[in-house]
C-alpha positions as a printed NumPy array, in Angstrom:
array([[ 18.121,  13.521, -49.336],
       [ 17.595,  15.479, -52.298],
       [ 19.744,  18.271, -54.169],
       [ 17.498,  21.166, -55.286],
       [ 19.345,  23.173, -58.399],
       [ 19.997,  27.044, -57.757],
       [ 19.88 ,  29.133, -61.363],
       [ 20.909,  32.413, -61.921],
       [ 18.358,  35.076, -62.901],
       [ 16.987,  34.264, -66.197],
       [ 16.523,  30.555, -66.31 ],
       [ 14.28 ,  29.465, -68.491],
       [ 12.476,  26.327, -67.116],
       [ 10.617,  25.282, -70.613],
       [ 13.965,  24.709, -72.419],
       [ 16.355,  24.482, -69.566],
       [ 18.819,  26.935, -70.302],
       [ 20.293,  29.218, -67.48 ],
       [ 23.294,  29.421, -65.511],
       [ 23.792,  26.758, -63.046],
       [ 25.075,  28.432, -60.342],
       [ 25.082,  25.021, -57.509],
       [ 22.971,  22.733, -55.484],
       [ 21.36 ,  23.324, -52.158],
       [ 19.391,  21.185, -49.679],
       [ 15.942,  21.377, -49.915],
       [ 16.049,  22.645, -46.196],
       [ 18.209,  25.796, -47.482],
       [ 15.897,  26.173, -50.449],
       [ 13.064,  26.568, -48.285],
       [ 14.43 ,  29.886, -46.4  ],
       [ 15.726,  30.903, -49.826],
       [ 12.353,  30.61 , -50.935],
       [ 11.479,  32.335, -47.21 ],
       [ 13.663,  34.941, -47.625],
       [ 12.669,  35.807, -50.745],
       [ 15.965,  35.386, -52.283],
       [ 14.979,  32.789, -54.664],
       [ 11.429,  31.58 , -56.645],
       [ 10.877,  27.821, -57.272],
       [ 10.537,  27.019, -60.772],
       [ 10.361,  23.286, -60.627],
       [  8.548,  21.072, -57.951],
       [  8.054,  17.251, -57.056],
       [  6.784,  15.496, -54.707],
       [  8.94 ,  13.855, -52.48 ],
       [  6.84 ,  11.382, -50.059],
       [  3.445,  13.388, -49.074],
       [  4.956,  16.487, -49.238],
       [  5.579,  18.761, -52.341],
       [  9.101,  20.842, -52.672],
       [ 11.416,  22.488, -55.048],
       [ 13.784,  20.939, -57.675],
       [ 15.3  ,  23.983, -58.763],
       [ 15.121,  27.784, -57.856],
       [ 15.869,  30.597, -60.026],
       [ 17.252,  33.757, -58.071],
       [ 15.298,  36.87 , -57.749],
       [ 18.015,  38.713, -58.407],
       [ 21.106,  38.061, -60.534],
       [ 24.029,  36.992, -59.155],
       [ 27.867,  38.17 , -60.028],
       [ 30.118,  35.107, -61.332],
       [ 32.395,  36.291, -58.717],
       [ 30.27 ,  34.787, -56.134],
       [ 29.585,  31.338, -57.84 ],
       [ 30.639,  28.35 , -55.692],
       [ 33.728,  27.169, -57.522],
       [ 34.369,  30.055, -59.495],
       [ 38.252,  29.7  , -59.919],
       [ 40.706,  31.287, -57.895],
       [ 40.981,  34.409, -60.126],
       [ 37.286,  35.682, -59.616],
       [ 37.43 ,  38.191, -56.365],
       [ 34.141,  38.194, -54.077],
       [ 33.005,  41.906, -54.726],
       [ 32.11 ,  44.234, -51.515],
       [ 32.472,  47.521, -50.378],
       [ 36.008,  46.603, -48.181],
       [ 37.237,  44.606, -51.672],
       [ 36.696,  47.926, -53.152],
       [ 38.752,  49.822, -50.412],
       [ 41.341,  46.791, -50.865],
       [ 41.384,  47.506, -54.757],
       [ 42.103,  50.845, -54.211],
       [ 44.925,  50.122, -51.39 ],
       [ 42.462,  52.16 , -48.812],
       [ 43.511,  55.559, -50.676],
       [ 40.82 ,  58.481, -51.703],
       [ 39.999,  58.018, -55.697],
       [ 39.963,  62.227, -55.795],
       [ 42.692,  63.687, -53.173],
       [ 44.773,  60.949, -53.028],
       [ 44.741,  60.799, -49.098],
       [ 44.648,  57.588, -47.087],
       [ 41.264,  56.593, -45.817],
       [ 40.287,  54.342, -42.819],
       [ 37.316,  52.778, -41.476],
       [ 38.66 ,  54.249, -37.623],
       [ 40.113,  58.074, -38.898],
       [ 42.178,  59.992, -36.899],
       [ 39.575,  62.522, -38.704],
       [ 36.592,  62.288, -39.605],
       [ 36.67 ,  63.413, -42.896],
       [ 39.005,  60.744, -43.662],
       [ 36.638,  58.018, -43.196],
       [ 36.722,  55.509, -45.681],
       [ 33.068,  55.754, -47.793],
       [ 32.409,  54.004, -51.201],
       [ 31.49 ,  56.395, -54.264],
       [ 29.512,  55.908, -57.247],
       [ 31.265,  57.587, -60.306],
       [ 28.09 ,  57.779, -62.02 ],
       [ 25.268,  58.85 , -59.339],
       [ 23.074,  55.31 , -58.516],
       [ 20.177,  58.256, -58.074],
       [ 21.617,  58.738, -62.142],
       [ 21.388,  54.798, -62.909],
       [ 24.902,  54.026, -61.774],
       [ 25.308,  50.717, -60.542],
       [ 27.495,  48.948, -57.597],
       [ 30.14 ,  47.723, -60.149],
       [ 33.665,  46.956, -59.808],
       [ 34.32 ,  50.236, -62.481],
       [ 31.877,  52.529, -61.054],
       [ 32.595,  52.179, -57.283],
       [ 35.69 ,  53.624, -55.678],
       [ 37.245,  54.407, -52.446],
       [ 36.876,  58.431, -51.837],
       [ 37.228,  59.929, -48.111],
       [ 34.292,  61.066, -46.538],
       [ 35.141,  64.985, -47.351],
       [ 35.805,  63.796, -50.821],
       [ 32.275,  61.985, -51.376],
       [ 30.105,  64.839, -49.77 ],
       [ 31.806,  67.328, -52.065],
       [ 31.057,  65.516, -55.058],
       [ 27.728,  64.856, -53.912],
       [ 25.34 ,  63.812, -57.04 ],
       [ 27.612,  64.771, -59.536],
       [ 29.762,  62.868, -62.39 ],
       [ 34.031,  63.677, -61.472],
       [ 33.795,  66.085, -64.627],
       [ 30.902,  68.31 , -63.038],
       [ 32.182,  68.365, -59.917],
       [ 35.894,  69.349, -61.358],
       [ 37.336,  66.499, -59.335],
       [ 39.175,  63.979, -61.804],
       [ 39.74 ,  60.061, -60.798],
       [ 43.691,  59.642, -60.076],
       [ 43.358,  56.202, -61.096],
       [ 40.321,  54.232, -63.43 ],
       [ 38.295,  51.885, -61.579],
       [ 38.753,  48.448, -62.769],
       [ 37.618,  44.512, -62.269],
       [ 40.244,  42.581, -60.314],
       [ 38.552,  39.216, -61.899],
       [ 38.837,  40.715, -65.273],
       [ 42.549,  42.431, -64.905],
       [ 45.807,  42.729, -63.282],
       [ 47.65 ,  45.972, -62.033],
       [ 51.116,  46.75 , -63.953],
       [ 53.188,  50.029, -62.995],
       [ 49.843,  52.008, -61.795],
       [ 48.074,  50.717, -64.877],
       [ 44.985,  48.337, -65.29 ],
       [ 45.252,  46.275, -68.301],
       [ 43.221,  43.18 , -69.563],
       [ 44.239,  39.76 , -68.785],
       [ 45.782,  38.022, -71.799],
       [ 42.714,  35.868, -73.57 ],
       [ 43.901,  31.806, -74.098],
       [ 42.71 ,  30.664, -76.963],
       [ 42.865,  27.002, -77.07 ],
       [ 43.485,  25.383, -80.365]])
Protein backbone atom coordinates (compact mmCIF):
# COMPACT_ATOMS: atom_id res chain seq x y z
CA UNK A 1 0.00 0.00 0.00
CA UNK A 2 0.97 3.42 -0.50
CA UNK A 3 2.23 6.31 1.94
CA UNK A 4 0.54 9.63 1.06
CA UNK A 5 2.88 12.74 2.48
CA UNK A 6 1.05 15.20 5.02
CA UNK A 7 2.65 19.04 4.70
CA UNK A 8 2.14 21.70 6.88
CA UNK A 9 0.29 24.82 5.70
CA UNK A 10 2.28 26.48 3.10
CA UNK A 11 3.76 23.79 0.97
CA UNK A 12 4.60 24.70 -2.10
CA UNK A 13 4.04 21.79 -4.59
CA UNK A 14 6.01 23.48 -7.75
CA UNK A 15 9.36 23.52 -5.86
CA UNK A 16 8.70 21.16 -3.06
CA UNK A 17 9.46 23.03 -0.14
CA UNK A 18 7.22 22.78 3.06
CA UNK A 19 7.33 21.17 6.28
CA UNK A 20 7.01 17.52 6.27
CA UNK A 21 5.02 16.91 8.99
CA UNK A 22 4.50 12.55 8.35
CA UNK A 23 2.93 9.94 6.22
CA UNK A 24 -0.58 8.65 6.27
CA UNK A 25 -2.47 5.86 4.48
CA UNK A 26 -4.24 6.79 1.65
CA UNK A 27 -7.41 5.46 3.56
CA UNK A 28 -6.73 8.27 6.37
CA UNK A 29 -6.01 10.81 3.66
CA UNK A 30 -9.26 10.31 2.23
CA UNK A 31 -11.35 11.44 5.51
CA UNK A 32 -8.65 14.08 5.92
CA UNK A 33 -9.53 15.17 2.64
CA UNK A 34 -13.44 14.36 3.95
CA UNK A 35 -13.12 16.21 6.81
CA UNK A 36 -11.81 18.98 5.37
CA UNK A 37 -8.74 18.99 7.38
CA UNK A 38 -6.42 18.64 4.58
CA UNK A 39 -6.37 19.59 0.44
CA UNK A 40 -4.55 17.19 -1.96
CA UNK A 41 -1.86 18.78 -3.77
CA UNK A 42 -0.41 15.86 -5.59
CA UNK A 43 -2.32 12.86 -7.22
CA UNK A 44 -1.53 9.47 -9.10
CA UNK A 45 -3.12 6.92 -10.18
CA UNK A 46 -2.83 3.89 -8.44
CA UNK A 47 -4.60 0.90 -10.51
CA UNK A 48 -8.02 2.46 -12.05
CA UNK A 49 -8.46 4.66 -9.42
CA UNK A 50 -6.91 8.19 -8.88
CA UNK A 51 -5.70 9.34 -5.13
CA UNK A 52 -3.49 11.63 -3.25
CA UNK A 53 0.36 11.62 -2.89
CA UNK A 54 0.60 14.34 -0.59
CA UNK A 55 -1.83 16.73 1.32
CA UNK A 56 -1.12 20.08 2.52
CA UNK A 57 -3.18 21.05 5.77
CA UNK A 58 -5.84 23.60 5.71
CA UNK A 59 -4.73 24.92 8.58
CA UNK A 60 -1.25 25.15 10.12
CA UNK A 61 -0.19 22.94 12.48
CA UNK A 62 1.97 23.67 15.90
CA UNK A 63 5.48 21.70 15.90
CA UNK A 64 4.30 20.58 19.19
CA UNK A 65 1.97 18.24 17.59
CA UNK A 66 4.36 16.76 14.87
CA UNK A 67 4.71 12.96 15.06
CA UNK A 68 8.21 12.60 16.45
CA UNK A 69 8.69 15.91 17.67
CA UNK A 70 11.23 15.18 20.55
CA UNK A 71 10.40 14.70 23.98
CA UNK A 72 10.76 18.41 24.91
CA UNK A 73 7.84 19.76 22.63
CA UNK A 74 4.48 19.66 24.98
CA UNK A 75 1.07 18.87 23.04
CA UNK A 76 -0.72 22.33 23.61
CA UNK A 77 -4.54 22.31 25.01
CA UNK A 78 -6.62 24.07 27.20
CA UNK A 79 -5.89 21.36 30.41
CA UNK A 80 -1.84 21.74 29.34
CA UNK A 81 -2.54 25.30 29.95
CA UNK A 82 -4.24 24.69 33.42
CA UNK A 83 -1.18 22.16 34.00
CA UNK A 84 1.32 25.09 33.08
CA UNK A 85 -0.17 27.18 35.40
CA UNK A 86 -0.35 24.37 38.32
CA UNK A 87 -4.43 24.81 38.08
CA UNK A 88 -4.04 28.37 39.91
CA UNK A 89 -6.04 31.74 38.70
CA UNK A 90 -3.42 33.99 36.50
CA UNK A 91 -5.23 37.29 38.38
CA UNK A 92 -6.29 36.29 42.17
CA UNK A 93 -4.06 33.72 42.66
CA UNK A 94 -6.83 31.19 43.86
CA UNK A 95 -6.90 27.51 42.96
CA UNK A 96 -9.19 26.60 40.14
CA UNK A 97 -10.87 23.21 39.28
CA UNK A 98 -12.73 21.74 36.56
CA UNK A 99 -15.43 20.25 39.62
CA UNK A 100 -15.43 23.70 42.16
CA UNK A 101 -16.60 23.56 45.41
CA UNK A 102 -17.83 27.10 43.84
CA UNK A 103 -18.68 28.02 40.98
CA UNK A 104 -16.78 30.89 40.48
CA UNK A 105 -13.79 28.88 40.92
CA UNK A 106 -14.19 26.94 37.86
CA UNK A 107 -11.25 26.53 35.95
CA UNK A 108 -11.81 28.69 32.36
CA UNK A 109 -8.94 29.56 29.88
CA UNK A 110 -8.30 33.44 29.22
CA UNK A 111 -7.01 35.27 26.38
CA UNK A 112 -4.61 38.11 27.59
CA UNK A 113 -5.18 39.90 24.50
CA UNK A 114 -9.09 39.60 23.56
CA UNK A 115 -9.29 36.78 20.39
CA UNK A 116 -12.47 39.31 19.52
CA UNK A 117 -8.99 41.91 19.58
CA UNK A 118 -6.82 39.40 17.32
CA UNK A 119 -5.40 37.46 20.22
CA UNK A 120 -4.60 34.09 19.43
CA UNK A 121 -4.75 30.52 21.38
CA UNK A 122 -0.96 30.65 22.15
CA UNK A 123 1.03 29.20 24.81
CA UNK A 124 1.85 33.24 25.98
CA UNK A 125 -1.51 34.57 25.51
CA UNK A 126 -3.67 31.86 27.18
CA UNK A 127 -3.80 31.41 30.92
CA UNK A 128 -5.63 29.74 33.63
CA UNK A 129 -8.05 32.52 35.39
CA UNK A 130 -11.19 31.32 37.61
CA UNK A 131 -14.40 31.77 36.24
CA UNK A 132 -15.10 35.12 38.48
CA UNK A 133 -11.73 36.21 37.33
CA UNK A 134 -12.43 35.82 33.41
CA UNK A 135 -16.01 37.42 33.47
CA UNK A 136 -14.55 40.43 35.27
CA UNK A 137 -12.01 41.01 32.82
CA UNK A 138 -14.33 40.42 30.16
CA UNK A 139 -12.90 41.98 26.68
CA UNK A 140 -10.32 43.83 28.17
CA UNK A 141 -6.27 43.72 28.11
CA UNK A 142 -4.99 42.99 32.30
CA UNK A 143 -3.92 46.81 32.18
CA UNK A 144 -7.61 48.08 31.36
CA UNK A 145 -9.18 45.97 33.46
CA UNK A 146 -6.59 46.92 36.50
CA UNK A 147 -6.00 43.23 37.03
CA UNK A 148 -2.12 42.47 36.56
CA UNK A 149 -0.80 38.74 35.55
CA UNK A 150 0.99 37.24 38.84
CA UNK A 151 3.07 35.29 36.64
CA UNK A 152 3.98 35.77 32.46
CA UNK A 153 2.61 33.21 30.31
CA UNK A 154 5.23 31.22 28.71
CA UNK A 155 6.01 28.10 26.12
CA UNK A 156 6.87 24.93 28.03
CA UNK A 157 8.59 23.64 24.55
CA UNK A 158 10.50 26.81 24.37
CA UNK A 159 11.47 27.21 28.34
CA UNK A 160 11.93 25.84 31.69
CA UNK A 161 10.58 27.22 35.12
CA UNK A 162 13.48 28.35 37.70
CA UNK A 163 12.45 29.89 41.24
CA UNK A 164 8.91 31.29 39.80
CA UNK A 165 10.75 32.52 36.73
CA UNK A 166 10.44 31.52 32.95
CA UNK A 167 13.66 31.74 31.22
CA UNK A 168 14.84 30.52 27.70
CA UNK A 169 16.35 27.23 27.21
CA UNK A 170 20.11 27.46 26.68
CA UNK A 171 20.69 27.46 22.57
CA UNK A 172 23.50 24.45 21.50
CA UNK A 173 25.43 25.55 19.04
CA UNK A 174 27.21 22.78 17.44
CA UNK A 175 30.62 23.44 16.11
Amino acid sequence: MSLVKVYNLGYDPATGIGELLHTTTVRHAFGMIRREVADPVELTMLGDRIVPIALELTRELSGAWVEGAGQRSVGFSYRAVHERDHWTCAYCGRSVSKTPAREALLATVDHILPSSRGGESSWTNLVSACKECNNRKAALTPEEAGMPLRAEPYDPALSYRVAGHAESLPVLVRA
